[in-house]
C-alpha positions in Angstrom: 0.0 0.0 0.0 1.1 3.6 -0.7 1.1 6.2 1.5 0.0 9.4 0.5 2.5 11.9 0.0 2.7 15.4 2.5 4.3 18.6 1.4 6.3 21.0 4.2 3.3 22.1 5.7 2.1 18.6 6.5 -1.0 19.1 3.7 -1.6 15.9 2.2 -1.8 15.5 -1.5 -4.7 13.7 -3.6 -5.2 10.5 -3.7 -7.5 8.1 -5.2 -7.7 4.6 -5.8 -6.3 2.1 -7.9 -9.0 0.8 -10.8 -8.0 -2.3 -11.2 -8.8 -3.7 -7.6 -10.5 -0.5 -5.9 -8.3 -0.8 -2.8 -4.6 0.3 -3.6 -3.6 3.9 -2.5 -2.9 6.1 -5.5 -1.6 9.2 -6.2 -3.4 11.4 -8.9 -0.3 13.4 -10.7 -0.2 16.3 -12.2 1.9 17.5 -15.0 5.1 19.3 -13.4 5.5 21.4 -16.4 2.2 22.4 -16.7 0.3 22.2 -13.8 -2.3 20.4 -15.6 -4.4 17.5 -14.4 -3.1 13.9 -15.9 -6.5 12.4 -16.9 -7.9 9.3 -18.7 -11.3 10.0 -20.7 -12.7 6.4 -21.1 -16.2 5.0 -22.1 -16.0 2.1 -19.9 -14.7 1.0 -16.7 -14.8 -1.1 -13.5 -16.5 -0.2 -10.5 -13.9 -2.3 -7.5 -14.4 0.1 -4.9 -16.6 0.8 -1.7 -18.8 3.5 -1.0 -16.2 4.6 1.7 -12.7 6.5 1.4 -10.1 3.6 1.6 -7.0 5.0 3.9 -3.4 4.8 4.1 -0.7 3.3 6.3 -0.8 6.9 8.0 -4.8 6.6 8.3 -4.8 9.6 5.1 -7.9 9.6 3.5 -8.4 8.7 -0.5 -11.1 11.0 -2.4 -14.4 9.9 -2.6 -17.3 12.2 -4.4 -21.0 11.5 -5.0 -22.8 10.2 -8.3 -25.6 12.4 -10.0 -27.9 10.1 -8.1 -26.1 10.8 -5.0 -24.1 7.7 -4.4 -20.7 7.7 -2.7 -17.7 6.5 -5.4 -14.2 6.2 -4.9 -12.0 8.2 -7.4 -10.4 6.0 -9.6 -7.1 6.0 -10.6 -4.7 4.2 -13.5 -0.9 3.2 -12.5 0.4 6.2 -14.4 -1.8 8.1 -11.8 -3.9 8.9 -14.4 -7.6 10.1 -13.0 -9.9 8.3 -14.8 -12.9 10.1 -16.2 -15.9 9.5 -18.8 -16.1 12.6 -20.5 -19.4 11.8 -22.4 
């Protein structure tokens, strides 16, 4: 398991987790250059996680967010720390 990274001020950074078993700590990265969110847009996917935020070594929380419908989901994330998203 990962443990989510904390910059000098002790502020932890995001994390999500991993898609393809819903319980592996993951960082979501951002492009250094750029600043800009690293993002996969899929159509399809698998839904491995809980409806709860799944926590580190260091008890650090992983993002969770609610559906239209108003159902808790995990924030998924690829190995490259990729966000994954469904654009359409």
């Amino acid at each position: 398991m990962a443990n989510v990274k904390r910059d000098n001020n002790s502020i932890p950074c995001i994390a999500g987790v991993l898609n393809t078993d819903g319980a592996t700590v993951t960082p979501i990265k951002i492009n250094a250059t750029t600043h800009l969110l690293d993002v996969s847009d899929a159509e399809t996917g698998d839904d491995n996680g809980g409806t709860t935020a799944i926590h580190d070594a260091n008890d650090e929380k992983t993002l969770i967010t609610s559906s239209e419908a108003g159902t808790i989901v995990a924030l998924y994330v690829d190995s490259d720390g990729k966000l994954l998203i469904k654009s359409t």
